[in-house]
C-alpha positions in Angstrom: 138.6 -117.1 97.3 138.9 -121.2 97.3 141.1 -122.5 99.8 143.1 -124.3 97.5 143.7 -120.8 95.4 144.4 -119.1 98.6 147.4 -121.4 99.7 148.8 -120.9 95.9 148.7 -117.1 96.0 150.0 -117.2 99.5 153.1 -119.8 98.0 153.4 -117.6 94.6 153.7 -113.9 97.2 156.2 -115.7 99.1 158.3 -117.3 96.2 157.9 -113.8 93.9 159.1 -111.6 97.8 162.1 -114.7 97.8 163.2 -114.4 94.2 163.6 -110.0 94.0 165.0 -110.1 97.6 162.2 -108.5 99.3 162.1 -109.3 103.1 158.1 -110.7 104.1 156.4 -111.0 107.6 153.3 -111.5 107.1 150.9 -109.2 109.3 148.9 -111.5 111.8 145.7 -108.9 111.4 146.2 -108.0 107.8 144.2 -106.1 106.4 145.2 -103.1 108.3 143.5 -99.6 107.4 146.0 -97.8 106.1 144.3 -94.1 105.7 146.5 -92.8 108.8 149.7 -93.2 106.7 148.3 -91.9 103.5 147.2 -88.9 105.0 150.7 -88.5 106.4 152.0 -89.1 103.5 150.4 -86.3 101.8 150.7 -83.9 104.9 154.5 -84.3 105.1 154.5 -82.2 101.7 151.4 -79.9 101.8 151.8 -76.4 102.7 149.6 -77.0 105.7 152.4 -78.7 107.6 155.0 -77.2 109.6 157.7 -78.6 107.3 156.6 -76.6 104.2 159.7 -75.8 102.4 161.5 -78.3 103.1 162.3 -81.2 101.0 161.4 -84.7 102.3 162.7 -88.1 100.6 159.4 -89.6 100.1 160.5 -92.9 98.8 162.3 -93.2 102.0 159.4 -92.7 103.9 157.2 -95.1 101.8 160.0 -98.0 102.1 159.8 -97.0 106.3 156.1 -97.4 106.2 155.9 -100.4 104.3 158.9 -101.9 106.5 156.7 -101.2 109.7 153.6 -103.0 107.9 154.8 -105.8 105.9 158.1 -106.8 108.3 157.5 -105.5 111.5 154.0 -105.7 111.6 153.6 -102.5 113.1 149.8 -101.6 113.2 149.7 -98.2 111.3 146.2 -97.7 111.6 146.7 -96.8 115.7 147.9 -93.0 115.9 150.9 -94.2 118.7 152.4 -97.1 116.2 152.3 -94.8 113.7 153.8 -92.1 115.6 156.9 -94.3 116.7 157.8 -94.8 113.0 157.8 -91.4 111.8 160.0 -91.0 114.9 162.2 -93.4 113.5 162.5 -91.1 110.5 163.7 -87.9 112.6 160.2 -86.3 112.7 157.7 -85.2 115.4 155.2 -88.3 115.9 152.9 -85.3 116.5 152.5 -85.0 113.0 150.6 -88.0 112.7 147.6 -86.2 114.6 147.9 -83.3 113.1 147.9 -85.4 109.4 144.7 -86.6 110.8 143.3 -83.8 111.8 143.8 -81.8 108.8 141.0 -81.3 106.7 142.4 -80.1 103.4 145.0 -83.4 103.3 141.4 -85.5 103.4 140.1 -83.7 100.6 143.4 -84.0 98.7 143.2 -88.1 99.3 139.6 -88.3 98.5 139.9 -85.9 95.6 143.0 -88.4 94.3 141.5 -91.4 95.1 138.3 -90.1 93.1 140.6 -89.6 89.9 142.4 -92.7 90.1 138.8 -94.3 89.9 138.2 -92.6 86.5 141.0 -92.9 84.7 140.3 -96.6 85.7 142.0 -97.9 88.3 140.9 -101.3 90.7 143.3 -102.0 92.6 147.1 -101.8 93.7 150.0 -102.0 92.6 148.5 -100.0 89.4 150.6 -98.4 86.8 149.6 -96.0 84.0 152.2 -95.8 80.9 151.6 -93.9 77.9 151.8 -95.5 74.7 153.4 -93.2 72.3 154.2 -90.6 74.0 150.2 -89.2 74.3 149.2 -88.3 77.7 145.8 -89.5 76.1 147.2 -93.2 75.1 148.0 -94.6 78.4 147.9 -98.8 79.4 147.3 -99.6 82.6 149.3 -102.2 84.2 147.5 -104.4 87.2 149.4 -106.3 90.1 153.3 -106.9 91.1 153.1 -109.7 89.3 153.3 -108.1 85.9 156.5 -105.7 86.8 158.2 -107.5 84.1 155.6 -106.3 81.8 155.8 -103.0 83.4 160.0 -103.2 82.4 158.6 -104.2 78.6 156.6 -101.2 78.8 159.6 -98.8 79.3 161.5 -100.2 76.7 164.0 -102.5 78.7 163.9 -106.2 78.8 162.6 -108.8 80.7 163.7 -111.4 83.1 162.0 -113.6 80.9 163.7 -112.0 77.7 167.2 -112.8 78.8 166.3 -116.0 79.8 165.4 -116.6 76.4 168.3 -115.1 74.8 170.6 -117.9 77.3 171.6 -121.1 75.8 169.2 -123.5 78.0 170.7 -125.9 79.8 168.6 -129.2 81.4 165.1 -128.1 81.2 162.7 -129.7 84.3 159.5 -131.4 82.7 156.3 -129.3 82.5 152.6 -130.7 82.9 150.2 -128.4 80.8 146.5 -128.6 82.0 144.5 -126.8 79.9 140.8 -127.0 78.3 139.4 -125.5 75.7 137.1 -123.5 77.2 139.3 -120.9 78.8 140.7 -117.9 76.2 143.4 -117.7 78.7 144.2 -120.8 78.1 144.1 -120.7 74.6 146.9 -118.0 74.9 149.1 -120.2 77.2 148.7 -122.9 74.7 150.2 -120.0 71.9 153.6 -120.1 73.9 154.3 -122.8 76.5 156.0 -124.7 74.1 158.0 -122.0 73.1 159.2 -121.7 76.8 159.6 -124.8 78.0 160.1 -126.9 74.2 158.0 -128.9 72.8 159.9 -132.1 74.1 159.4 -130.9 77.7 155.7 -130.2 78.2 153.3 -132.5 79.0 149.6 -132.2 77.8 146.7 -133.1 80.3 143.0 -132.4 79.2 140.9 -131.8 81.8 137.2 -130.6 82.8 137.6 -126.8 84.1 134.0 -126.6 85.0 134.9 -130.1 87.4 138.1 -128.2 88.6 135.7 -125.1 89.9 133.5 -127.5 91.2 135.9 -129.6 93.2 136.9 -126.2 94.5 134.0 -124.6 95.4 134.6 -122.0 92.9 131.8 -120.1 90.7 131.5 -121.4 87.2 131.9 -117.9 86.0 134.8 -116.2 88.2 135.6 -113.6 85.8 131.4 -112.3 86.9 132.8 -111.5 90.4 135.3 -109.4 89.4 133.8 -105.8 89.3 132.9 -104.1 85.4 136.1 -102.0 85.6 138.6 -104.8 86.2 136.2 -106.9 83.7 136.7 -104.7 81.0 140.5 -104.4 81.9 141.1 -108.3 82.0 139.2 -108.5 78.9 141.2 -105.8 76.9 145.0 -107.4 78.1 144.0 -110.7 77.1 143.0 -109.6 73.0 146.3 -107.4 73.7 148.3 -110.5 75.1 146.8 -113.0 72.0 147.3 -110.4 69.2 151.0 -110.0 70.4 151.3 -113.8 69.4 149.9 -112.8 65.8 147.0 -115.1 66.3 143.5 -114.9 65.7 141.3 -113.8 68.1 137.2 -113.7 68.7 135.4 -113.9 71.7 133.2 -117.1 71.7 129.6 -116.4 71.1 128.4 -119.5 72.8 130.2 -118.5 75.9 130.6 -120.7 78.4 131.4 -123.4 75.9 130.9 -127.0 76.2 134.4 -128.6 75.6 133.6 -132.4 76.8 133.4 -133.5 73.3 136.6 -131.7 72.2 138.7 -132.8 75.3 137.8 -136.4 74.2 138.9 -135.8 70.8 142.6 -134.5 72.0 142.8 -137.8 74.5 141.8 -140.0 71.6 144.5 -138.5 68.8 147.2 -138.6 72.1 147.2 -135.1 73.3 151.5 -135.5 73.7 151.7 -137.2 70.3 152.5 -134.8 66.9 149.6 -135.2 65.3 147.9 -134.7 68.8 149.0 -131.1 69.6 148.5 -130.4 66.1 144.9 -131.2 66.9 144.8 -129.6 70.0 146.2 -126.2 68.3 143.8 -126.9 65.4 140.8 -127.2 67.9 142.0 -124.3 70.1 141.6 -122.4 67.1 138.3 -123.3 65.8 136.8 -121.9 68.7 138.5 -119.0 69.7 139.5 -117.9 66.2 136.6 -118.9 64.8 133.9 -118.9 66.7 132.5 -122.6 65.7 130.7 -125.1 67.9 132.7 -126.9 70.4 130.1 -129.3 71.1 129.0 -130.3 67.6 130.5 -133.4 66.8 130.5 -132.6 62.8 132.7 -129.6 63.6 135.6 -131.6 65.9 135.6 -134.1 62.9 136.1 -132.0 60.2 138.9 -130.0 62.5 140.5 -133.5 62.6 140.5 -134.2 58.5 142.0 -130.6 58.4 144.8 -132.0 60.7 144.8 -135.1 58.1 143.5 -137.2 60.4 140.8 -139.9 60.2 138.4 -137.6 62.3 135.4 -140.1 61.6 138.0 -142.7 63.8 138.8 -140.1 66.5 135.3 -139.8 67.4 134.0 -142.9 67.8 137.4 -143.5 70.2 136.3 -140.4 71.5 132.6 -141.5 72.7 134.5 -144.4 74.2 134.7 -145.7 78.1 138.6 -145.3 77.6 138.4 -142.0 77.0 135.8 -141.2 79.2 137.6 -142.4 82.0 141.2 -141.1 81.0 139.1 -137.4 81.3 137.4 -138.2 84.5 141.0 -139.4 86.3 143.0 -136.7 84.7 140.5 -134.0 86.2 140.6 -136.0 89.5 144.2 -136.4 89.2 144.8 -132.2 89.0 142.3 -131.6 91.8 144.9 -133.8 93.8 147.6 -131.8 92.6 146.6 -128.8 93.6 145.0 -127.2 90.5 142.3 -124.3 90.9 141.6 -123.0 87.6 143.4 -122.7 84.2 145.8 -122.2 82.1 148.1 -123.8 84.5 151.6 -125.4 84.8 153.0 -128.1 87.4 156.8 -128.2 87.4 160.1 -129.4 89.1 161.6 -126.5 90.4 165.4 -126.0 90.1 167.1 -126.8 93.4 168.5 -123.4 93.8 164.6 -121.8 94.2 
C-alpha cells in the first residue's frame, strides 16, 4: 500500500472508530498473532475444558479481548498477557496453556478456518446473509465499512437512508474526481448527485493512470488482490450498478484509454448542463456499451447524441487549453491527497 493511501485508511479507521463511539489505541506492534486467543476462545466452550457445562458470555469475552488488543494494547500472542486478561474475566489464566496445549481445539480452528475458505471468505470482518431465506443463497459482506450495507441486508435502514429521508439543511461543496476509466467510478457518478445535489458537486476530470503513477501504485491494483476477493469485488460492483437500474458490461478493451474522453468533458465544461449530460452520456458508452473510448468518431457522435456540436468539442478537445486544464487538474488531486478513484474532497461539518 502507497503511502498516501495508507495515511487515508489510517484517517477513515479513526474518523469511522470516532463517529460509532468505539474507543481506538492503536497497537505500536500491530499485527499481533492472534491464534492464542482464538484457541481460547474455542476452548472456553469445548467439552475438553474444565468448564464444560457451564455457560460462558462469549460476546463478553470477545469485547475483553479486543479491549486488551485494540485499547490497551495488551500483546495477546504472549501466554502471561493473555493470562492476565482472562483473569480479568474471573477465570484461571491457566486455561490459556491448557487452550494451547489442546489438540482437538487446533483441529477445530483449522477445520473452521478451512470452511470459511470455501464458502469464500478473504478476510475480516466477513459476514454471510442469506438471500431469501435459502441456506444455499447467501451474500457475503466484506469489511466494517459496509455495516450499513450489512443493516440493509437485514431489512432495517441505513444511516445513510434516514439521512435521506431528513429535510437537508446547508449542504458543504463536494469535488468529484473521477475518470472514465474506473467502473467504480462510473457507479459513483450514478449517485453523487443524488447525495450531495446537483448544485453542490463539483466535477474534476483527471488521469487515474497519472494518479497511480504519482503514487507509486500498480496500474492494475484490482491484479493484486487475490482470485477470491477478485471475483467478490467484481460481483458487488454489477450488484451495486444494477441496483441503480443502469446498464452494465464489463469493457472489452480493459484498461481503457480515457485521454481523449477526459478532454471531451473539459471542453463541453464538465460543471455546465450540457457538460454532465456529456459526462453521463460518455460514462455510458463505455461501460454500457462497450464502445471505444479512444476513438475519436465514437466521443463525437456521443456528443451529437447529447445535441451538441461534437465536431466543435473535439477540436477544443485536441487543444493546448485543454491539455493543460487535464495535466493541472491531475497535478492539482495528487496535491490534495487523492490515491485512486471514484473519490470525493469535502468540507466536513464542524461537529465531526
Amino acid at each position: 500500500m502507497n503511502d498516501t493511501k495508507r495515511k487515508y485508511m489510517s484517517y477513515d479507521f479513526e474518523r469511522f472508530a470516532r463517529i460509532r463511539g468505539v474507543e481506538v489505541n492503536w497497537p505500536s506492534h500491530h499485527p499481533r498473532r492472534s491464534i492464542l486467543a482464538l484457541r481460547v476462545l474455542l476452548y472456553l466452550s469445548s467439552p475438553e475444558s474444565p468448564f464444560e457445562g457451564q455457560k460462558f458470555d462469549m460476546w463478553k469475552v470477545v469485547q475483553r479481548f479486543y479491549r486488551a488488543y485494540w485499547v490497551e494494547k495488551v500483546d495477546i500472542s504472549d501466554e502471561p498477557s493473555l493470562a492476565a486478561v482472562v483473569a480479568s474475566l474471573g477465570v484461571s489464566g491457566d486455561i490459556v496453556q491448557q487452550a494451547n496445549a489442546c489438540e482437538i481445539v487446533k483441529q477445530l480452528l483449522s477445520t473452521r478456518t478451512e470452511e470459511a475458505i470455501e464458502r469464500g471468505l478473504f478476510g475480516v470482518p466477513t459476514f454471510f446473509v442469506n438471500v431469501h431465506g435459502s441456506p444455499n443463497n447467501h451474500r457475503l459482506i466484506y469489511g466494517q465499512d459496509q455495516l450499513e450495507d450489512l443493516e440493509h441486508a437485514l431489512g432495517g435502514k441505513t444511516h445513510l437512508d434516514l439521512l435521506l429521508e431528513k429535510p437537508r439543511g446547508k449542504l458543504y461543496p463536494v469535488t468529484f474526481y473521477f475518470d472514465f476509466s474506473s467502473p467504480y467510478t462510473y457507479l459513483a457518478f450514478l449517485r453523487i448527485e443524488k447525495l450531495f445535489g446537483a448544485d453542490n458537486v463539483k466535477f474534476v476530470p483527471v488521469l487515474l493512470g497519472a494518479i497511480f503513477k504519482g503514487v507509486g501504485q500498480s496500474n492494475m491494483p484490482a491484479a493484486m488482490m487475490g482470485p477470491t476477493r477478485q471475483r467478490w469485488s467484481t460481483s458487488e460492483l454489477f450488484r451495486l450498478i444494477e441496483a441503480q437500474d443502469a446498464p452494465f458490461t464489463w469493457a472489452s478493451r480493459f484498461p481503457i484509454r480515457t485521454v481523449l474522453p477526459l478532454r471531451f468533458a473539459i471542453a463541453a465544461g464538465p460543471n455546465s448542463k450540457e457538460g454532465r449530460k456529456l459526462i453521463g452520456a460518455l460514462f455510458k458508452a463505455f461501460w454500457g456499451d462497450d464502445l471505444d473510448s479512444n476513438d475519436p468518431q465514437v466521443c463525437i457522435q456521443v456528443a451529437n447524441s447529447c445535441e451538441l456540436d461534437g465536431e466543435a468539442i473535439a477540436q477544443a478537445a485536441n487543444s493546448n487549453d485543454a491539455k493543460d486544464a487535464l495535466h493541472k487538474n491531475t497535478s492539482k488531486a495528487l496535491e490534495n491527497g487523492v490515491f485512486g478513484l471514484p473519490m470525493v474532497r469535502f468540507m466536513m461539518h464542524p461537529s465531526y
